[in-house]
C-alpha positions, 0 to 999 in steps of 0.5 A: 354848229360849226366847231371853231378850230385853230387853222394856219393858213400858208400861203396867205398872202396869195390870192387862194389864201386872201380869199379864204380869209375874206370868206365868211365862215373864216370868222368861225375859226382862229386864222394863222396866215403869216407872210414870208416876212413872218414864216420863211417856208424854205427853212425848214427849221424856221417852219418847224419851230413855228408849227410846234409852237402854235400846234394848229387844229389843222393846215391848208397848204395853199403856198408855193410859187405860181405862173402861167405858161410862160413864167413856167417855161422860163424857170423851171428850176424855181418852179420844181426846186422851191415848190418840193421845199415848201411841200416837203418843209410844211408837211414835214413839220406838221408830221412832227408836230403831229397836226392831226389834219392838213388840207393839201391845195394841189393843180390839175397840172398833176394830170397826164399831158394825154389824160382822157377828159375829163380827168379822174383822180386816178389818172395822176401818174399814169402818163408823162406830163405837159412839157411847159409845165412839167417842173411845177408839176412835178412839185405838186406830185411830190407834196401828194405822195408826201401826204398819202405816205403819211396817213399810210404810215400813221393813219391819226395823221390825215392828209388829204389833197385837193386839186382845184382846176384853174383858178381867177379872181380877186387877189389874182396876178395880172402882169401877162408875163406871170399870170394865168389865162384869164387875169392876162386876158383881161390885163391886155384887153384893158390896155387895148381899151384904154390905148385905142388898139385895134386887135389883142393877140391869142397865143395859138389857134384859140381852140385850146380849152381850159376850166377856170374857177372863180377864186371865192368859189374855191375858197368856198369849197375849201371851206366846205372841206375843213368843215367837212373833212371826215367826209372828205375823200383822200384825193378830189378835184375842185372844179366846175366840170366843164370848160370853155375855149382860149377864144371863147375866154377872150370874148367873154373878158372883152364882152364884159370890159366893153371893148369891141375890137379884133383879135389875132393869132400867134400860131407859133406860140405854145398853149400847152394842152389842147384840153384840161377839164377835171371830172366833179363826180366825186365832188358832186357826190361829196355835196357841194359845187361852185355859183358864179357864172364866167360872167359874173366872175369876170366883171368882178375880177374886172372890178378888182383889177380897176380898183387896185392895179389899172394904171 
């Protein structure tokens, strides 16, 4: 018998926190998800008066500003400056209200841009990282020293961090300009469908390998965390533990829309690391993985996508 909790969820109208609230073992619990319009977290005042107020059970973490490589590069001030003040605002706070429990959602980008795939846990912090995305980064180090000097200093408080690897889905962002690989993959081989073009162009050479999670399967493993979470390590990757290339990305997303033309390389262009591929062992031998395939997890997102964003 699951214990029901009350769990602010921020970041709740992302597409980590959508799918948690749609994930079935949500109606187990009391959910708080307020939007920005509610719950301003660059105000830290503003984010302590409402943590102390509803004293939630627990909080998963899941807000913050997201982008793919080129959102990244073309504003790294926003990307380091917002994100550290909505880590530090709400872990902070949660300190002060004394939450007992807070799920920390964090990114591989966290790794060295060098790590040795696939990435350990202790590998966090001990090389430079990757330029394009280095801000954001930056960020997400911050929140999770934040959380292990607060359990360090008072062990009643138990913070703990998850980095899932990439992630798509439902809920996703699918303007290329700000998007992640996978939704502005299929975003642009959509538009080349649907105009008759003939080739999409590959940033790169397309040998760049990259581990992207369906975003249900990362609600699930969230889930299983808040349920679990006594068992649950300090620090854990959340992923599939193995990867695909850019072009290999490109194939399935075109297989699955239906589109039969070419594709070109930009090899001017940045890709970022040549490999980011995070280790499951902790994760497997915590008990649990992800079930959907590339492709299943594509033509869903794909569906998606028609229903609520194809012009």
């Amino acid at each position: 018998m699951i214990k029901s909790q009350k769990i602010l969820i921020t970041g709740g109208g992302g597409m980590v926190g959508r799918n948690l609230q749609a994930h079935a073992r949500a109606s187990s619990h009391t959910i708080l998800a307020p939007r920005s319009a509610d719950l301003d977290l660059t105000n830290a005042a503003s984010t302590n008066a409402y943590i102390a107020h509803h004293q939630p059970d627990l909080i998963i973490h899941a807000a913050g500003k997201v982008g793919g490589i080129q959102a990244n590069i073309a504003a790294p001030v926003e990307f380091l400056e917002l994100n550290t003040t909505i880590g530090r605002n709400i872990l902070m706070a949660a300190r002060a209200a004394r939450i007992p429990r807070l799920l920390n959602l964090s990114s591989s980008c966290m790794y060295p841009a060098a790590g040795r795939n696939p990435l350990t846990e202790d590998q966090i912090l001990t090389g430079p990282l990757e330029p394009t995305n280095e801000g954001y980064a930056l960020a997400k180090i911050f929140a999770m020293r934040l959380c292990d000097y607060i359990t360090r200093e008072d062990p009643e408080l138990q913070y703990k961090t998850l980095i899932p690897c990439n992630l798509y889905g439902p809920h996703d962002k699918f303007d290329p300009s700000a998007s992640h690989l996978l939704p502005a993959i299929i975003t642009k081989v959509h538009d080349a469908m649907t105009t008759g073009e003939a080739s999409v162009e590959i940033w790169g050479d397309g040998t760049a390998r990259r581990e992207f999670m369906y975003a249900e399967d990362a609600a699930d493993g969230i889930w299983h965390a808040v349920e679990n979470f006594e068992t649950l390590p300090a620090l854990m990757n959340l992923g599939l533990g193995h990867d695909h290339s850019v072009n290999e990305y490109y194939a399935a997303a075109a297989a699955a829309i239906g589109w039969q033309g070419d594709f070109t390389h930009d090899l001017i262009k940045p890709v970022g690391m040549k490999q980011k591929l995070t280790s499951v062992d902790k994760q497997t031998t915590w008990g649990w993985q992800p079930n959907h395939s590339l492709t299943k997890g594509i033509l869903k997102t794909y569906q998606f996508y028609l229903e609520h964003h194809a012009p």
